[in-house]
N, C-alpha and C positions, 0 to 999 in steps of 0.2 A: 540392542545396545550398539552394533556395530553402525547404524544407521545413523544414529546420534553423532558418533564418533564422526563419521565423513562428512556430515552436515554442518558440524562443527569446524574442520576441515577448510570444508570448501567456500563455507559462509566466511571464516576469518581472514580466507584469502580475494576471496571477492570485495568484502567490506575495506581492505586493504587498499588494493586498487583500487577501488570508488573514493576512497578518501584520499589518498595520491592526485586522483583527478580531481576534487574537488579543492583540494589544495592549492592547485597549479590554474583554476579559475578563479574569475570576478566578479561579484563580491564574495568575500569569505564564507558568506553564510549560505553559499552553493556547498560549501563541502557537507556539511551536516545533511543537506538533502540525498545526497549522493553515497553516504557513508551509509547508510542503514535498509531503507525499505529496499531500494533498487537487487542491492546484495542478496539480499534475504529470498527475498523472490527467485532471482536468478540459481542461488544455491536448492532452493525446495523446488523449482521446473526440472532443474538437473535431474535431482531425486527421483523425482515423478516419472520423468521419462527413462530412467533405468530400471525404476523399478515395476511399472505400471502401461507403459508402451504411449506413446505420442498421444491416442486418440483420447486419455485422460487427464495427460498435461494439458492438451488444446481447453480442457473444459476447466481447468483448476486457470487457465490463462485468461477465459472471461470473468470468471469468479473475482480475479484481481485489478481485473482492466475496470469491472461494474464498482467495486471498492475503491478505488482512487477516482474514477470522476465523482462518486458517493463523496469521496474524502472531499476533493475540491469543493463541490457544490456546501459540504456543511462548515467549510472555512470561510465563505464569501458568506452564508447565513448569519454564522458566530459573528464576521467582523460588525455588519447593518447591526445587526442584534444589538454588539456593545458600543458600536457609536452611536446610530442613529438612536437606538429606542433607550438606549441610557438604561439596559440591563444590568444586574449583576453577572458575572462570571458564570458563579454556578446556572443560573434559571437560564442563561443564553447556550451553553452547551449540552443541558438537558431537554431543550427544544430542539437544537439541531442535531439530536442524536437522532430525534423520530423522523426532521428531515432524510437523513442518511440514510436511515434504516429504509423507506421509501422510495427513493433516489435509487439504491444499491439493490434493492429486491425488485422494483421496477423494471430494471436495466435488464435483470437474468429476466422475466419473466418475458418484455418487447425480445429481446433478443435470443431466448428458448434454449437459453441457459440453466444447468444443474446446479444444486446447490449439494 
């Protein structure tokens, strides 16, 4: 429970800051970037390396780094998806889910990363 608690904590106050900074850049729609994953991450590393020692945050740090280029790569899919191919919504993100999921396990597997 207490784990929850600091996470909480720490997450609120980082999420804080990041949206401070995101506020204080251009265009506005940097702070929403800035307010949520960046935090989040940075609060659950904290976590990890107090509670688990460096050499399992380093592996929880590619875990995250192989999911956000996953992420990007399935945003640039989605967009083709629903301009060029004149998808629906749903059938374009249920495609590029299997890209991600690909992309993202790819990444850990070239770069000999744990899941």
């Amino acid at each position: 429970m207490t784990e929850y608690v600091i996470r909480f904590l720490v997450g609120g106050a980082v999420v804080s800051a990041f949206a401070m900074l995101g506020d204080l850049l251009r265009p506005k729609s940097f702070a929403g970037l800035f307010g949520a994953a960046p935090s989040v991450a940075l609060a659950t590393l904290g976590i990890a390396v107090y509670q688990h020692g460096a050499g399992y945050a380093a592996v929880q740090t590619q875990a995250m780094m192989a999911g956000a280029i996953a992420l990007a790569v399935y945003s640039v899919v989605v967009c083709h998806l629903l301009v060029r191919a004149k998808l629906r919504a749903v059938t374009a993100t249920v495609l590029s889910l299997v890209v991600w999921l690909i992309v993202a396990f790819g990444l850990l597997i070239v770069t000999g990363g744990q899941t």
